[in-house]
C-alpha positions as CSV (number, residue, x, y, z in Angstrom):
1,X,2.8,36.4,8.4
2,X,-0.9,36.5,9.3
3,X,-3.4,35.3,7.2
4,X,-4.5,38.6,6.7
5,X,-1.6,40.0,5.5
6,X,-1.0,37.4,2.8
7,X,-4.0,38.6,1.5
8,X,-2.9,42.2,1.7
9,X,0.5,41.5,0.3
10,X,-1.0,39.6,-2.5
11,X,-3.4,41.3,-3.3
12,X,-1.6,44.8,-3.6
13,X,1.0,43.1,-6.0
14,X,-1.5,41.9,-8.6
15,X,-0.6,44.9,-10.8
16,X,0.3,44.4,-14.2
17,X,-0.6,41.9,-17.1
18,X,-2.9,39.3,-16.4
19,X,-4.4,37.8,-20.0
20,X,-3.4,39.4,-23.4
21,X,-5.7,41.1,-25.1
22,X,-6.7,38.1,-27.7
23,X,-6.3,34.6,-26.2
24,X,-5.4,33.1,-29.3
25,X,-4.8,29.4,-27.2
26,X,-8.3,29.2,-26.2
27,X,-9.4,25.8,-26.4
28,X,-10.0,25.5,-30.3
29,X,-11.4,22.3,-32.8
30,X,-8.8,22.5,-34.9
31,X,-5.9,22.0,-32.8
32,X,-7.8,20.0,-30.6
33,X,-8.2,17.9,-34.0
34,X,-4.8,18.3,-34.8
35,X,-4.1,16.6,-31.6
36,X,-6.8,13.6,-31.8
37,X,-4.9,12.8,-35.2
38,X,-1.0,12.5,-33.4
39,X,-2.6,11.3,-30.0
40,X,-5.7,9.8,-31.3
41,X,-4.1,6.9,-33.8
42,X,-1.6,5.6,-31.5
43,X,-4.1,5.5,-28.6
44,X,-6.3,3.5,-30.4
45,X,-4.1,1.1,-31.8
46,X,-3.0,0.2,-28.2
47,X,-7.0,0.3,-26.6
48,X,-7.4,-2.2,-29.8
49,X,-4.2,-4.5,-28.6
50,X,-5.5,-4.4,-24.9
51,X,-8.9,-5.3,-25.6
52,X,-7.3,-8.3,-27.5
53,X,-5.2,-9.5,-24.4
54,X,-8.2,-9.1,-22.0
55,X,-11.0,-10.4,-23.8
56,X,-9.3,-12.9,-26.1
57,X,-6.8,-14.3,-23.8
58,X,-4.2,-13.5,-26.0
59,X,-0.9,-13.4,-24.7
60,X,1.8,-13.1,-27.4
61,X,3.0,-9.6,-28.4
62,X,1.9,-8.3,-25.0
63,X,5.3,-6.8,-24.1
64,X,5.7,-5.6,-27.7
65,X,2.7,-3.6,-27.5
66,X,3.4,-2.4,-24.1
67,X,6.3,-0.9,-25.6
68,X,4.5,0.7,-28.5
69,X,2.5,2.2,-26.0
70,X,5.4,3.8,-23.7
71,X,7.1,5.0,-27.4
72,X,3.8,6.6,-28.5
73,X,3.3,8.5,-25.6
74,X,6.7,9.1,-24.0
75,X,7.7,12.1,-27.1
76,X,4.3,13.7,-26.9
77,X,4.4,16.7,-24.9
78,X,1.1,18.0,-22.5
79,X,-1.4,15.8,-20.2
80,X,-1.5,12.3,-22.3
81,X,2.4,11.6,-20.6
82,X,1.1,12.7,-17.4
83,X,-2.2,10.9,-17.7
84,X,-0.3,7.4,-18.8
85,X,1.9,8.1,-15.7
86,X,-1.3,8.2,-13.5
87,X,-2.7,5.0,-15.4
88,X,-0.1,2.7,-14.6
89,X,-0.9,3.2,-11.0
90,X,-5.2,2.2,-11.2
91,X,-4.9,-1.8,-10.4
92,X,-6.5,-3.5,-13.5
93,X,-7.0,-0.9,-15.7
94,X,-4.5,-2.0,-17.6
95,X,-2.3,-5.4,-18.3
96,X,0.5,-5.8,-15.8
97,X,3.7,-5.6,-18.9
98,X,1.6,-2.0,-20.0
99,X,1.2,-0.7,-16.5
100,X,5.0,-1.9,-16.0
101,X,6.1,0.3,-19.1
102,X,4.3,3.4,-18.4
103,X,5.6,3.7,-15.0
104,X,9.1,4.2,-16.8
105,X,7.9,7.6,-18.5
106,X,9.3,10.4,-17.2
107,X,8.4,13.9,-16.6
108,X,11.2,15.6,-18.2
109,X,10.6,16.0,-22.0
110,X,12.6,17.5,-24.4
111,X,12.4,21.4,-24.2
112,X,10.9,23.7,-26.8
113,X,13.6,25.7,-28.8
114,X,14.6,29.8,-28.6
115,X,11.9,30.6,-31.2
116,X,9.0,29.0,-29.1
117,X,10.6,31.0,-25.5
118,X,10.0,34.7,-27.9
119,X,6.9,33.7,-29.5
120,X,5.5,32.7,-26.0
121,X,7.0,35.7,-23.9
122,X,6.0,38.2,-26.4
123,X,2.3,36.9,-26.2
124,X,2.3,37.2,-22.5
125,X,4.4,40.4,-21.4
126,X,4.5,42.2,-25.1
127,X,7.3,42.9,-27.3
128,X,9.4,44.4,-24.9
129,X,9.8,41.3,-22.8
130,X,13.3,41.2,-22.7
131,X,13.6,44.4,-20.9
132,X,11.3,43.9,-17.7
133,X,14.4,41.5,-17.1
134,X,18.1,41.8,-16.1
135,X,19.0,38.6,-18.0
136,X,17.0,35.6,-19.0
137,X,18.4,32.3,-19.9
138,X,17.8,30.6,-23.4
139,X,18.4,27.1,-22.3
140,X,15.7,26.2,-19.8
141,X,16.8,24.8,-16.1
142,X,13.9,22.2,-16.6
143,X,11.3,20.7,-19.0
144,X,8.3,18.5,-18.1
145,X,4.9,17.9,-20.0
146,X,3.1,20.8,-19.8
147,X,5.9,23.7,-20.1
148,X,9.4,24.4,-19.2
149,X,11.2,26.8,-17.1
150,X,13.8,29.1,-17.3
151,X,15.9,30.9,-15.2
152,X,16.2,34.7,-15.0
153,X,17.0,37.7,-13.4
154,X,14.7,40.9,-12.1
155,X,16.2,44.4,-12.0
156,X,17.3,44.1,-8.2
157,X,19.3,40.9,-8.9
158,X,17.0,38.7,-7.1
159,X,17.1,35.2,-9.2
160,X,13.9,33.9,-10.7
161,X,11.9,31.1,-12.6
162,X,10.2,31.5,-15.4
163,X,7.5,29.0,-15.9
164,X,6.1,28.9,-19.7
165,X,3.5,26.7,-21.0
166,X,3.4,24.6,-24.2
167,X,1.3,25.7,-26.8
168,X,-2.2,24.9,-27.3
169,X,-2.1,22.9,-24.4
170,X,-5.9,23.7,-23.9
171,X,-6.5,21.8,-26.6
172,X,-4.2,19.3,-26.0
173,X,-6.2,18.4,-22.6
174,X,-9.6,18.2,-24.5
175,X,-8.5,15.8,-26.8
176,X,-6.4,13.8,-24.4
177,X,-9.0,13.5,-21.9
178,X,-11.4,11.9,-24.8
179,X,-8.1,9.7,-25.4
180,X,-8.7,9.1,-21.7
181,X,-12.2,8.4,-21.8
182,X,-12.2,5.6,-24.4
183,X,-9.3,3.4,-22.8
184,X,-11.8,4.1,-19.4
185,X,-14.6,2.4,-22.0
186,X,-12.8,-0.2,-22.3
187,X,-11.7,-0.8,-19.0
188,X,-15.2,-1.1,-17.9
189,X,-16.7,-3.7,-20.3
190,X,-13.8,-6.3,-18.6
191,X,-15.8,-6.0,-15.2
192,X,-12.9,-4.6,-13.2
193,X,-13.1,-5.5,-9.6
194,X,-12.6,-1.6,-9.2
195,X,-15.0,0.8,-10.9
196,X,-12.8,3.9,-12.3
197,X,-16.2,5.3,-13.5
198,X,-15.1,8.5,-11.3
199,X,-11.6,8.8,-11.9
200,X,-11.3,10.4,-15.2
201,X,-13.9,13.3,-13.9
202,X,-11.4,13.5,-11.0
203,X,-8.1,13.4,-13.7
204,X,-9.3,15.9,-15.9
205,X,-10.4,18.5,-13.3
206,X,-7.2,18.4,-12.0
207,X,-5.4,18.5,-15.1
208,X,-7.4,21.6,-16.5
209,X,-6.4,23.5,-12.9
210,X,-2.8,22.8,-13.7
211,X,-3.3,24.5,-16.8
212,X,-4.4,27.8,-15.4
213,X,-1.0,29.4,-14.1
214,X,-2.9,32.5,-12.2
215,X,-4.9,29.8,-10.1
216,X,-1.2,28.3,-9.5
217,X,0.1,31.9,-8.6
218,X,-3.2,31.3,-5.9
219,X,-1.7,28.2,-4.9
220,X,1.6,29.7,-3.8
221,X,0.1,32.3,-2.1
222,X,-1.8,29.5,-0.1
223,X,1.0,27.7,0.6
224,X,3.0,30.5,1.6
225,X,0.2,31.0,4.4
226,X,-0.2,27.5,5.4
227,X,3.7,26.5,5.9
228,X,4.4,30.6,7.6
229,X,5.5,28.8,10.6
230,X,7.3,25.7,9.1
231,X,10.8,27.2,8.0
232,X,11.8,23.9,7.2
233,X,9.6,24.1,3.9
234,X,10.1,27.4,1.9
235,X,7.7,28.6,-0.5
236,X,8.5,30.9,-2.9
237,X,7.1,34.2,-3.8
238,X,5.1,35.1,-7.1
239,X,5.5,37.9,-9.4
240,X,2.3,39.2,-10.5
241,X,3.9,41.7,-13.1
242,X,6.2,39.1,-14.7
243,X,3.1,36.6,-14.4
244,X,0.0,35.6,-17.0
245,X,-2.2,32.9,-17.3
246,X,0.7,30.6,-19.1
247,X,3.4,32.6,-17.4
248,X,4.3,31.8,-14.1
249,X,7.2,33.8,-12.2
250,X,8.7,32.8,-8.9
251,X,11.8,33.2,-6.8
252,X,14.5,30.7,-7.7
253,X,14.9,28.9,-4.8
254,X,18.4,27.2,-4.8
255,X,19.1,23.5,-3.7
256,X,20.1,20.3,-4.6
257,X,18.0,17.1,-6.0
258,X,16.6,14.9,-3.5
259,X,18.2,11.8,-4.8
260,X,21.9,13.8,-4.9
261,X,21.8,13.4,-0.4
262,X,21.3,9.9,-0.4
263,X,24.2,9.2,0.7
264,X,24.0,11.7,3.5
265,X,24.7,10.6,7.3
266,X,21.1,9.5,8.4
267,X,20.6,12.6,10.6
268,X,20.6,14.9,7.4
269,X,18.3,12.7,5.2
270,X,15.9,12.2,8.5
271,X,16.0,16.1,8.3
272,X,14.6,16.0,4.8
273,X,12.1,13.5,5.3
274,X,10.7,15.3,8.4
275,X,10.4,18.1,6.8
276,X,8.5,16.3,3.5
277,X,6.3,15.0,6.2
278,X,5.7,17.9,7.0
279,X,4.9,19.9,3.7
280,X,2.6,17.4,2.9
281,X,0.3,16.4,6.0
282,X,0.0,20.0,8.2
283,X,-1.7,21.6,5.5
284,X,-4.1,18.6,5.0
285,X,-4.6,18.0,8.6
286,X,-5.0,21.3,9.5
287,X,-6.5,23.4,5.8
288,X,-7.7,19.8,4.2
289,X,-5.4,20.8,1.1
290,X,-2.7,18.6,-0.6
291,X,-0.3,18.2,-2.9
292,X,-1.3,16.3,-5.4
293,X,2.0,15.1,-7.2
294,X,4.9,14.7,-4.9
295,X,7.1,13.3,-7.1
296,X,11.0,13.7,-6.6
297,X,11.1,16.1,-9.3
298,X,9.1,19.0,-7.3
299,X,11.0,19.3,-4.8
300,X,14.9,20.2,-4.0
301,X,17.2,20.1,-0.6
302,X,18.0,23.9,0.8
303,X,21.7,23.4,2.4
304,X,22.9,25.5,5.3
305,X,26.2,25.0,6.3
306,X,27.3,22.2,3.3
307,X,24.4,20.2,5.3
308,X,20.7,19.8,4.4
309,X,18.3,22.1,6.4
310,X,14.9,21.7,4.7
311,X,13.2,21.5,1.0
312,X,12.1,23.4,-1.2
313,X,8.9,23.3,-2.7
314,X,8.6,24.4,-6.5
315,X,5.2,23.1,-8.4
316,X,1.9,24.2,-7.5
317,X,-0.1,22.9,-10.1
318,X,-1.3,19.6,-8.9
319,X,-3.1,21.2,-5.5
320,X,-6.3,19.5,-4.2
321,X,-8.6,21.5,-1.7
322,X,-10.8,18.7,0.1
323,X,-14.2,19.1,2.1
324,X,-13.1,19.3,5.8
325,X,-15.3,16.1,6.4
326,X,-13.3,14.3,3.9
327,X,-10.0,15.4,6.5
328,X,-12.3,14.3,9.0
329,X,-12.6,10.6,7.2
330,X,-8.9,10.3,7.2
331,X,-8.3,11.0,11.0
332,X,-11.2,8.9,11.7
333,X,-9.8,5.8,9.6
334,X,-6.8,6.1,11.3
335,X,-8.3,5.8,15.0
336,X,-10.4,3.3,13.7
337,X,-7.5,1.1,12.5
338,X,-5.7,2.0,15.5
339,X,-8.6,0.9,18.8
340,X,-9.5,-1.9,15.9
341,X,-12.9,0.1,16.0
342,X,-14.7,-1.4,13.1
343,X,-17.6,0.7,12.8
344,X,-15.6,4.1,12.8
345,X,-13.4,2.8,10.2
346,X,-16.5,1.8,8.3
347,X,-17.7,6.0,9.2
348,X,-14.6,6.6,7.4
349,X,-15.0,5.3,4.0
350,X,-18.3,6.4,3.5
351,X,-17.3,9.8,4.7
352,X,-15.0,9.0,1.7
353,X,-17.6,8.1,-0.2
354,X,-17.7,4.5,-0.8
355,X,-21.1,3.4,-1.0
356,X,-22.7,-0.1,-0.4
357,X,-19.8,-1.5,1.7
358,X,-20.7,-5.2,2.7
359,X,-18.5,-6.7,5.8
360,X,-16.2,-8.5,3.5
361,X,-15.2,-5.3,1.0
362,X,-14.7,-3.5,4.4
363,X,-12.0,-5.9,5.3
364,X,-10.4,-5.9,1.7
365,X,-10.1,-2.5,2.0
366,X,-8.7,-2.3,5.3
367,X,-6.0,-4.5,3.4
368,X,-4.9,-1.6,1.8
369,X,-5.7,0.9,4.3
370,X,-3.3,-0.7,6.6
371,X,-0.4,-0.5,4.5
372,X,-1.2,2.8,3.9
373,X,-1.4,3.7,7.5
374,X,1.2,0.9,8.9
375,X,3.8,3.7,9.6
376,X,1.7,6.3,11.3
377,X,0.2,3.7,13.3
378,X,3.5,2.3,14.5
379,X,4.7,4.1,17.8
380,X,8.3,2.9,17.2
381,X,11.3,4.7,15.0
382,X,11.9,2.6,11.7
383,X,12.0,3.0,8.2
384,X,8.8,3.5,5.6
385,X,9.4,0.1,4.3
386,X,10.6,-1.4,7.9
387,X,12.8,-4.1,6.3
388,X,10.9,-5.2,2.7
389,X,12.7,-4.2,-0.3
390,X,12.0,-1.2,-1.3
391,X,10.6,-3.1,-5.1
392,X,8.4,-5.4,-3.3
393,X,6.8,-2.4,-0.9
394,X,3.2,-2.6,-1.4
395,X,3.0,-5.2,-4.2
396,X,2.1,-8.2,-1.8
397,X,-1.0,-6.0,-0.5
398,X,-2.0,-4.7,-3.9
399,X,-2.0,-8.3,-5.0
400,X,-4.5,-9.6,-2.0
401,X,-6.5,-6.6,-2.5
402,X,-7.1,-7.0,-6.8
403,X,-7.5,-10.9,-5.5
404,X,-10.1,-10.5,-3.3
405,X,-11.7,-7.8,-5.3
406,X,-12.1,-10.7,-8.1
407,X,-14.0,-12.6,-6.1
408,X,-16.3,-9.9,-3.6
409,X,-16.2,-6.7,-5.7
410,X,-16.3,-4.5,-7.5
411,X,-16.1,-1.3,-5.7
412,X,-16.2,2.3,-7.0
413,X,-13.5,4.5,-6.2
414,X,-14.6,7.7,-5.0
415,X,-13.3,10.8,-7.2
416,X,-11.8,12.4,-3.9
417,X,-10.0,9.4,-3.3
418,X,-7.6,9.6,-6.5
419,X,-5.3,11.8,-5.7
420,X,-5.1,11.4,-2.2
421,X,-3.8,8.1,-2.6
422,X,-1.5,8.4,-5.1
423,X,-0.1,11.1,-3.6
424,X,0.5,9.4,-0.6
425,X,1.8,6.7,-2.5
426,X,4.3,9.1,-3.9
427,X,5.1,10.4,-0.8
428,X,6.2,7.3,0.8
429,X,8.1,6.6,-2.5
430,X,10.0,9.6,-1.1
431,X,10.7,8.0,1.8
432,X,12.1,4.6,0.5
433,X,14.5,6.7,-1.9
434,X,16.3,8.4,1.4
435,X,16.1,5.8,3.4
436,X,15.2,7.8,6.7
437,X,14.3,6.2,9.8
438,X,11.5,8.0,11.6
439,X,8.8,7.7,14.4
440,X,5.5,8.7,11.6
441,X,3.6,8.2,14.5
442,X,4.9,10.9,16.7
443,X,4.8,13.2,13.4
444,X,1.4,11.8,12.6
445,X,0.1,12.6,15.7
446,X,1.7,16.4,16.0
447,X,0.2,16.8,12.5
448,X,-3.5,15.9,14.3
449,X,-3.3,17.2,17.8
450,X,-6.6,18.8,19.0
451,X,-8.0,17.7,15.5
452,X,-11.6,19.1,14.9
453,X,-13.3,19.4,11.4
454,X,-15.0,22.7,12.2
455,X,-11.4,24.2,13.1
456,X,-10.2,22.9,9.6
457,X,-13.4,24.5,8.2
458,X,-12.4,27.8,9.2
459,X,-8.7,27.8,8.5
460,X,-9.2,26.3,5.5
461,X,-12.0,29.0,4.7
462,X,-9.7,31.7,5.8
463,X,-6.8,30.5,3.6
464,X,-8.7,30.3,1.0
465,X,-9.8,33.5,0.7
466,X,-6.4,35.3,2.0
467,X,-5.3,33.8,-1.5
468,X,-7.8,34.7,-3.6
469,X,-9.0,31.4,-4.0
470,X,-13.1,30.8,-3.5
471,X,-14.1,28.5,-0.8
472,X,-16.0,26.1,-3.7
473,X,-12.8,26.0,-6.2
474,X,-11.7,22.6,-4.5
């Protein structure tokens, strides 16, 4: 499908309800100080024990109060979980027994009963909900920290999820971002070797998008025109009419959890992780957008003949659009690293974003940047890890980095940065759960062939507008 016609096709559908006539979720004080009173207490009294253990040297109680910390935010539904998940993996913003704890929350919460599922359909497709569906399933398939989904059934049979957010989750990310913003306060009077002054601008932009289920429906329709000619990733397809601003309807795509084929022969679980590769680097190599939250949970094995073909890819909320110099900074790091060229790679960063970059925080960064990149630049077939356990991958680095940090930094973090590497942080996670033994550099190098950032300017400008998405929304 042409760009072009994505646009057409997308565009023609979006007939039918888009926002009910009284948005009685709009970001209001007195939920948002309903939420600072459950969120706000526990929050505190954990900013309160940290700032104990870092500026007192206290070390008693430590794993207590990481605990208390995991138990306080692990029931809450909306962005604090998700938030707490994305704080464990800053180095030094918090102790190592908090971060440790926090990386143990998971995204499936427990899902909102049969009452909420009427209360919030009703508000978003009227009273006669039930009808604009064959069947719809009271138990939800799924249930994470921002809504839940359910499975259904449209009038020509064809299978589909039901995306439904919380309530008041507006509300819920004003007050959890201020949650945010004090342990950030704290963080910086400790003299961090890394400056997070950026991050939280970068967490809570994100986290608002995710919010906004028409700018997902967006997303879709992006990705639907980015990955046309990758049938190993499907995409599926939105439905305006059945769709809102907290209701999100898409084709059920059917397949099987990622961690469920690991004990496939190698050849099928290779198949998965090229195609992940895939999904993840030819639309930011070639439209400078990614996915910001590749986590195991988003996506799910297609099988053709009892044998994995492909994925699936299901969550669109998390998407970052980049600047196509930004793109542009990442190809160049990687040749840098790669000819040992030491003022490209130092071109990179800055493209980046880093800013007064002495010779010795250039190598402690190229520390990082060369586990990072180690795969891609490795012309051989191996594994993501290539023989460390998959529980010590990356912690040897990330230790010589925060050590050398102590002693020649600190250096900001550029907004732009944030999600990029986490997410591909999370993707190589992917990677070490299938165990898949690849050439990266082959794929890495496919992914950038005849690489030029004015070519990713116009694709990613033409994209962009094909989905209804304005070419200053990243």
């Amino acid at each position: 499908m042409t760009l072009g016609a994505a646009a057409f096709r997308y565009r023609s559908a979006q007939r039918g309800p888009i926002l009910p006539p009284h948005d009685a979720e709009a970001n209001r004080f007195s939920a948002r100080a309903a939420r600072y009173v459950r969120v706000g207490a526990n929050v505190g009294g954990v900013a309160a024990k940290i700032a104990a253990t870092r500026l007192l040297g206290l070390d008693g109680g430590t794993i207590r109060g990481a605990a208390d910390l995991a138990a306080a935010l692990g029931g809450l539904k909306g962005p604090i979980m998700k938030v707490a998940q994305l704080m464990a993996t800053i180095p030094d913003l918090l102790p190592a027994d908090y971060a440790a704890e926090l990386t143990k929350l998971q995204s499936d919460a427990p899902p909102m009963g049969w009452a909420f599922v009427k209360r919030r359909m009703t508000a978003e497709l009227g009273a006669d909900w039930q009808r604009k569906f064959e069947s719809f399933e009271h138990q939800p398939a799924a249930a994470a920290s921002l809504g839940q989904v359910h499975r259904a059934r449209a009038h020509d049979g064809t299978v589909l999820a039901c995306k439904l957010q919380y309530p008041d989750m507006q509300s819920a990310v004003a007050a959890d971002l201020r949650q945010l913003e004090l342990l950030f306060a704290i963080h910086r009077r400790m003299n961090p070797p890394i400056d997070t002054t950026e991050v939280a601008g970068e967490i809570g932009a994100r986290l608002r998008e995710e919010l906004d289920y028409q700018r997902e429906a967006k997303h879709v329709a992006l990705y639907r025109a980015m990955l046309a000619m990758t049938p190993e990733v499907r995409v599926p397809h939105v439905w305006p009419a059945l769709s809102t601003q907290r209701l999100l309807t898409l084709d059920w795509l059917e397949g099987d959890k990622l961690l469920a084929r690991k004990a496939d022969p190698i050849a099928a679980r290779n198949r998965i992780a090229v195609a992940m590769f895939k999904a993840w680097w030819q639309p930011f190599s070639r439209f400078g957008v990614i996915h910001g939250d590749p986590h195991l949970g988003n996506y799910t094995a297609f099988i053709e003949d009892g044998t994995p073909q492909g994925i699936n890819l299901l969550d669109y909320g998390c998407i970052r659009i980049f600047a196509p110099k930004f793109v542009g900074g990442v190809v160049d790091l990687y040749h840098g690293l790669l000819r040992g060229d030491q003022a490209l790679v130092v071109h990179a960063y800055e493209t980046w974003g880093f800013r007064g970059l002495s010779r010795e925080l250039v190598d402690i960064l190229n520390i990082w940047a060369r586990f990072i990149y180690g795969p891609l630049l490795d012309d051989r077939e191996r594994t993501i890890a290539d023989g460390i356990k998959p529980s010590e991958y990356g912690r040897r680095e990330a230790f010589r980095v925060h050590r050398a940090l102590k002693e020649k930094g600190p250096v900001r973090v550029p907004r732009e940065f944030v999600f990029m590497d986490r997410a591909a942080i999370g993707l190589g996670g992917v990677f070490l759960h299938l165990a898949a033994r690849l050439n990266f550099h082959h794929l890495f190098s496919e992914a950038i062939d005849k690489f030029a950032i004015d070519r990713v300017a116009e694709r990613q400008r033409a994209a962009l507008e094909a989905a209804g998405l304005g070419a200053d929304e990243g």
